[in-house]
C-alpha positions in Angstrom: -128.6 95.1 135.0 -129.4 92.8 138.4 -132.2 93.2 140.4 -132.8 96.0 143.2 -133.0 94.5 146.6 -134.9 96.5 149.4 -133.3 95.5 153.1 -133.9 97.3 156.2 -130.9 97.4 158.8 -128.1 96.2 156.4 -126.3 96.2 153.0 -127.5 93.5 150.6 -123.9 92.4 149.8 -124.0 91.9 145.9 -123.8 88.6 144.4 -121.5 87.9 141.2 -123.2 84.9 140.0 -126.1 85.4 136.9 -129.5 86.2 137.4 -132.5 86.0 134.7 -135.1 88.3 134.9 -138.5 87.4 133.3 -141.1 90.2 133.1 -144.6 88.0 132.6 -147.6 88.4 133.9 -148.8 91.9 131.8 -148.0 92.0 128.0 -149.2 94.9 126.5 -150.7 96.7 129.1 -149.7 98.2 132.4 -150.9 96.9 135.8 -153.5 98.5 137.8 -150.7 99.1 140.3 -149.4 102.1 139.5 -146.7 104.1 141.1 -147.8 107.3 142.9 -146.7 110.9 141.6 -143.5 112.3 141.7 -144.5 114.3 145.2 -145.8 111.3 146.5 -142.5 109.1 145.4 -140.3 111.9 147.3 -142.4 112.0 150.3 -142.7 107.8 151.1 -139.0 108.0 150.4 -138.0 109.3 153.9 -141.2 107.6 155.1 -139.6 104.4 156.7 -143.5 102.8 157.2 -143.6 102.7 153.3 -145.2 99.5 152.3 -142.8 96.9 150.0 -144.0 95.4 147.2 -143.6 91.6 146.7 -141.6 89.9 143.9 -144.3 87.8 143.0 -147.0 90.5 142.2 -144.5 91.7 139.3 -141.4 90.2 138.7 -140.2 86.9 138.6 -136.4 86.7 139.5 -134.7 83.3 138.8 -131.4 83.0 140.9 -128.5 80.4 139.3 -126.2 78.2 142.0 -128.6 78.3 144.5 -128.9 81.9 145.5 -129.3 82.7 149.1 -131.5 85.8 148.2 -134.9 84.8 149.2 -138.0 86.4 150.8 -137.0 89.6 149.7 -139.4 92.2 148.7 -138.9 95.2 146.1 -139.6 98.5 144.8 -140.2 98.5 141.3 -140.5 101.7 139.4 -141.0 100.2 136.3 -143.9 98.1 135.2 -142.4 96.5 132.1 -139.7 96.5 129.9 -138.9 94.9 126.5 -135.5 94.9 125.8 -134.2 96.3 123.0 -131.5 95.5 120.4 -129.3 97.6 117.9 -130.8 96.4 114.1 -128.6 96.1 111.4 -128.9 99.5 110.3 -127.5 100.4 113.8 -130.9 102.4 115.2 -132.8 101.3 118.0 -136.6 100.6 117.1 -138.3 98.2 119.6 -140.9 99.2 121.9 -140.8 100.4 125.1 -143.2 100.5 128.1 -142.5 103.1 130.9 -144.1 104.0 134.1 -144.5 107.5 134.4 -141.1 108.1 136.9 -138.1 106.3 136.8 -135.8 106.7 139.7 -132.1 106.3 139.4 -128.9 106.4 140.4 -125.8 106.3 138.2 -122.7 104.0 140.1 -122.3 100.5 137.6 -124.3 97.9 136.2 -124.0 95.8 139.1 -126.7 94.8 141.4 -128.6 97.7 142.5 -129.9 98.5 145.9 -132.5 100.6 148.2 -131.3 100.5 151.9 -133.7 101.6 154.7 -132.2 103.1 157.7 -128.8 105.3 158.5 -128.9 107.5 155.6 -131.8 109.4 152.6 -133.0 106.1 150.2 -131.8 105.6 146.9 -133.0 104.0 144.0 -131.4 102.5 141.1 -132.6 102.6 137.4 -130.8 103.0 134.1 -133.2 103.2 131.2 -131.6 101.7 127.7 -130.5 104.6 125.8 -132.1 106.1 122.5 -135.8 104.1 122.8 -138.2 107.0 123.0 -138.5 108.2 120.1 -138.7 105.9 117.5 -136.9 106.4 114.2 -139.0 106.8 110.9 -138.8 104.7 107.5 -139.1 106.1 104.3 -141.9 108.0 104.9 -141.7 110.4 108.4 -144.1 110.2 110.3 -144.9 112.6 113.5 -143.2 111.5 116.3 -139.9 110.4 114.9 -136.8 111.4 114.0 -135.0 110.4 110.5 -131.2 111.2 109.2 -130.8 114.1 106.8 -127.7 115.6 104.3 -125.4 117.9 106.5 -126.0 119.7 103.1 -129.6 121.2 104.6 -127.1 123.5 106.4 -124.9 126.8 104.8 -122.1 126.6 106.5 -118.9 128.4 105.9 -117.4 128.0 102.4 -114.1 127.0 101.2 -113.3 130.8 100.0 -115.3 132.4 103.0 -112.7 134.5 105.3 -112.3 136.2 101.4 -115.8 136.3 99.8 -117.6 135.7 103.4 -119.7 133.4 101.6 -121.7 130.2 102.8 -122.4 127.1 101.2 -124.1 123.5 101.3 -122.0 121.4 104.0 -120.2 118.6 102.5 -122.8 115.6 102.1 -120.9 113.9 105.2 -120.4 113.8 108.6 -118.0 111.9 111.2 -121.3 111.4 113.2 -124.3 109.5 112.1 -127.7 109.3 114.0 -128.9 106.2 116.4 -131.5 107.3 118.7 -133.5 110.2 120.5 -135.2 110.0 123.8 -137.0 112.7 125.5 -137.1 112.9 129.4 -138.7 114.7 132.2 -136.1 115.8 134.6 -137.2 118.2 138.1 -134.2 119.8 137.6 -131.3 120.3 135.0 -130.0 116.8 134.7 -126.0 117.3 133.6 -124.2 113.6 132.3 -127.1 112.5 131.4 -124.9 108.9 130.0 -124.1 107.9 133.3 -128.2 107.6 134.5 -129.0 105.3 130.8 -127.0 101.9 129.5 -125.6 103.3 126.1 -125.1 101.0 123.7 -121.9 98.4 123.1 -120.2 99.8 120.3 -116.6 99.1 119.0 -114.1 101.8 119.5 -112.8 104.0 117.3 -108.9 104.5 117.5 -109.1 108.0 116.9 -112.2 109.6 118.4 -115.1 108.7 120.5 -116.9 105.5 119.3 -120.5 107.6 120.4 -121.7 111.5 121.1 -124.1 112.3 122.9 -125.8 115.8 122.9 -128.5 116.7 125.8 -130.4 118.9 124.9 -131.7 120.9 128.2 -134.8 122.9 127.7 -136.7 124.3 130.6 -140.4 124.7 130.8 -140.9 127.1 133.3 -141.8 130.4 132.6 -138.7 132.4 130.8 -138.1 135.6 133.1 -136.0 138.6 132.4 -133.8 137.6 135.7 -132.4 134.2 135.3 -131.6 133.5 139.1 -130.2 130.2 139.4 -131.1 129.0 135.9 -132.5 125.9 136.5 -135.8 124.0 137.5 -138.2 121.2 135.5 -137.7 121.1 132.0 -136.7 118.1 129.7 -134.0 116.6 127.9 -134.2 116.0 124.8 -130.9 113.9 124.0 -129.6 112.7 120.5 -127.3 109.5 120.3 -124.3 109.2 117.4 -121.9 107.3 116.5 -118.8 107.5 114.6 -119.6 107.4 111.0 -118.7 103.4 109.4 -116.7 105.9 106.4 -114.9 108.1 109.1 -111.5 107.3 108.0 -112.2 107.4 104.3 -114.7 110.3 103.8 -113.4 113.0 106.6 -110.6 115.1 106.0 -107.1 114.7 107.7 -108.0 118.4 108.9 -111.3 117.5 110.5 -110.5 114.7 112.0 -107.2 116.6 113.5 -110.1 119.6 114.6 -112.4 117.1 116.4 -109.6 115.4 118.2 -108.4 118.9 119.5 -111.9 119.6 120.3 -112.6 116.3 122.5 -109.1 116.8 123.9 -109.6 119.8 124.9 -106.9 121.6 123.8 -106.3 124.7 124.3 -105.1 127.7 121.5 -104.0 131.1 121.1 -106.8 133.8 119.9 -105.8 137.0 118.7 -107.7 139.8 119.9 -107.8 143.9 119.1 -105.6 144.9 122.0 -103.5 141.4 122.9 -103.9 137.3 122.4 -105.6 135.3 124.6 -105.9 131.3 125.6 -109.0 129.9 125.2 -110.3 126.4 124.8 -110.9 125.2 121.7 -114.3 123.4 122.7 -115.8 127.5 123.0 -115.4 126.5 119.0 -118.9 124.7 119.1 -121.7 125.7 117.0 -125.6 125.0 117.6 -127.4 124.7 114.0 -131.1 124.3 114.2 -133.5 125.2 111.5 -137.4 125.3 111.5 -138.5 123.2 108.1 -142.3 124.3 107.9 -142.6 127.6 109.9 -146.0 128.0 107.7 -147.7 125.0 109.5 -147.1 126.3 112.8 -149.4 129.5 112.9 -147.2 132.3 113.7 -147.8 135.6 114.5 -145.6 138.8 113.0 -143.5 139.0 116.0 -142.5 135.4 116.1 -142.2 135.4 111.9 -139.5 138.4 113.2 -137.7 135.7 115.2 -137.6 133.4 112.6 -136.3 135.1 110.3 -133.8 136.2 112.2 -132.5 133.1 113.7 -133.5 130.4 111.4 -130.8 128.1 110.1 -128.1 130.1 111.3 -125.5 128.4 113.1 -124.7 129.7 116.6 -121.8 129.4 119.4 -122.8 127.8 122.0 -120.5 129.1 124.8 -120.8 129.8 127.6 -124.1 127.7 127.7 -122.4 124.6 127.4 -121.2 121.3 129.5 -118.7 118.1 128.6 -118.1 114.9 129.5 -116.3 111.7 128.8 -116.4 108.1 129.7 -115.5 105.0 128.0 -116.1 104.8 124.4 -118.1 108.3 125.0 -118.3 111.6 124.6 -121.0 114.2 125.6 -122.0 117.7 125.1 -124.9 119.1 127.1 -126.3 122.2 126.0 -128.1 124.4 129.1 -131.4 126.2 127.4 -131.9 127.1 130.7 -129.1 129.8 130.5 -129.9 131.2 126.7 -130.5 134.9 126.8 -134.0 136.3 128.0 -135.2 137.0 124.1 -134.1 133.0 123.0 -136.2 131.3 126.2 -139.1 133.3 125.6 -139.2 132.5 122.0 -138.8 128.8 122.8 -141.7 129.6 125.3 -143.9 130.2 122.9 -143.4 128.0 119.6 -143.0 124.8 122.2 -146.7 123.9 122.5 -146.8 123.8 118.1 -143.8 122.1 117.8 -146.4 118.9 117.7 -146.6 120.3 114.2 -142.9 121.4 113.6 -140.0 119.8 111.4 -136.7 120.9 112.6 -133.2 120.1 111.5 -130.8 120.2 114.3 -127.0 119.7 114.2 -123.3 120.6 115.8 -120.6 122.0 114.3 -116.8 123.7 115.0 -116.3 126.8 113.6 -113.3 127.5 111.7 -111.0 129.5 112.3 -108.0 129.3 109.9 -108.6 128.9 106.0 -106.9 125.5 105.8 -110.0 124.6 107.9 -112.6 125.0 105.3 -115.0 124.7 104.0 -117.0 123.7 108.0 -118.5 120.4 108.5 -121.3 118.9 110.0 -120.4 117.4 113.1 -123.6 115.6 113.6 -127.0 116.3 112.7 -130.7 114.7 112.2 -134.7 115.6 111.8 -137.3 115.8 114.2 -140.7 115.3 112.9 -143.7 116.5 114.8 -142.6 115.7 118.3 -144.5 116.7 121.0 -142.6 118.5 123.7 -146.1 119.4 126.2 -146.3 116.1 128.6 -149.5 114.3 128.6 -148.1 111.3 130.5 -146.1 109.9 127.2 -142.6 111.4 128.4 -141.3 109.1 131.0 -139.7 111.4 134.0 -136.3 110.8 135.7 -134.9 111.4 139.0 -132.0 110.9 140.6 -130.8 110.9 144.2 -130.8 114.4 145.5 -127.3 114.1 145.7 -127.2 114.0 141.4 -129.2 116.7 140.9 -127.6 119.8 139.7 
């Protein structure tokens, strides 16, 4: 991405030539300059006296063909940033350093830019997608995430609309894990793929060449009324992308199914009295399973809960989102309108989940018996991550305009 120009009284027209960006200066460690609190961010935003901060003290920008743009000063949300690189095995790995609020807005990659006067301020930032959470080697390690067999779930079997009976999911899936971040949002964040720079990866002539699955949990208090179902929570969002063996290891069947399902078709349900139409994304299924409840100190209510929704696969309608870009496709899940009974039970395992293993994955239920046995959609392990902010999860915010 360019750089973000700050001009009062007029539009920084934007510039096609190259620029390089060199962060120097601090390597390692932050500067002493940090920026001020998300309430404090909001308020010098419509507070036109707000003091600039000058290229020199942070960046240096180098300019090719003689670039008029000089004498400029900027806002820069974030202190430093090594860029990252898909390895070989497709994850992303290298480190990055974040300031504690990143403020963006989602329109290209172009130049970027924060315009005083005529209208509310805007800032642009697009953190690279799938850095937060690092992914672990052999051994996990707390605060990672690592792939696992589809097979860790019992799904629907290949005789199961005769015997009801579940089974180990095929040891395969059309999606394969790439990357986890974890973000502070004020408020629900929806498309979260237009406010990061997802990866370049070739297309796929059938399906989506990534999916993406946001993950919206609130951290407010869970109440009985759910108003307007929304306020500060986090993202947790998983990256995939379509498995190297697609074409060779899923079925004709599924890959017909998960076409339909990014399509959004549309089929005929039969019901007691009459049929209905209905979408054949309300197919979804959440699959999350708690690996060591024992290490997590439960009590006999909670055990209850456990028990009762542990490793069983769930339809996610109505709490559920999609969208699609190029060489995309994305599923947010909304925590924030789960039943009374779920939030509060997330309420009160999310401070231990420092010291909880969980599997979680997607599939599409079937429906028909020529659609078994299920498959994993996607899936992957998080080890130990912990979910309570003590200024390690970076916080986004976007133009009061993007906020839903």
């Amino acid at each position: 991405m360019g750089g973000c120009a700050s001009v009062y009284g007029q539009m920084a027209i934007p510039r096609p030539h190259k620029r390089h960006f060199s962060f120097g200066k601090r390597h390692g460690k932050m500067s002493g300059k940090i920026p001020p609190p998300i309430p404090e961010v909001r308020r010098n935003m419509s507070d036109a006296s707000m003091t600039d901060i000058t290229v020199s003290e942070y960046v240096h920008v180098d300019y090719e063909n003689g670039s008029e743009m000089s004498n400029k000063t900027f806002h820069v949300t974030q202190l430093q940033y090594n860029h990252s690189q898909l390895s070989s095995n497709g994850k992303w790995q290298d480190e990055v350093w974040f300031d504690s609020v990143s403020i963006m807005e989602s329109e290209s990659d172009e130049d970027c830019h924060s315009v005083y006067g005529g209208g509310a301020e805007r800032y642009v930032y697009r953190p690279r997608a799938g850095v937060q959470i690092p992914c672990s080697g052999e051994k996990a390690t707390p605060g990672t995430w690592s792939e696992i067999s589809p097979s860790v779930f019992k799904l629907r079997g290949l005789n199961f609309f005769r015997d009801k009976q579940k089974s180990p999911a095929p040891d395969c899936s059309p999606y394969v894990p790439i990357g986890v971040d974890l973000f502070i949002c004020a408020t629900k964040m929806n498309h979260i793929a237009e406010h990061v720079q997802l990866p370049k990866v070739k297309p796929h002539d059938k399906v989506p060449a990534l999916l993406i699955v946001n993950i919206q949990v609130p951290t407010y208090p869970a109440n009985v009324f759910i108003g307007d179902a929304n306020g500060e929570g986090l993202s947790l969002v998983l990256y995939f992308k379509v498995s190297d063996t697609f074409d060779k290891n899923i079925s004709p069947q599924f890959q017909e199914t998960i076409k339909k399902f990014v399509d959004d078709e549309m089929e005929k349900v039969r019901g007691f009295a009459k049929e209905s139409t209905v979408p054949f994304r309300e197919r979804l299924k959440i699959m999350a399973g708690l690996v060591n409840p024992e290490d997590l100190q439960i009590g006999a209510t909670e055990k209850k809960l456990i028990q009762a929704y542990n490793d069983k696969p769930v339809l996610s309608r109505p709490q559920h989102s999609f969208f699609q870009g190029e060489n995309y496709f994305e599923i947010d899940i909304d925590i924030h309108r789960f039943s009374y009974i779920s939030r509060k039970g997330l309420e009160s395992f999310i401070d231990r989940m420092e010291n909880g293993i969980i599997n979680l994955g997607l599939t599409i239920q079937a429906q028909k018996p020529e659609e078994l046995p299920e498959q994993a959609l996607c899936c992957l392990r998080l080890n130990k991550i912990d979910f309570v902010n003590h200024g390690q999860i970076p916080t986004i915010v976007t133009s009061k305009d993007d906020l839903i």
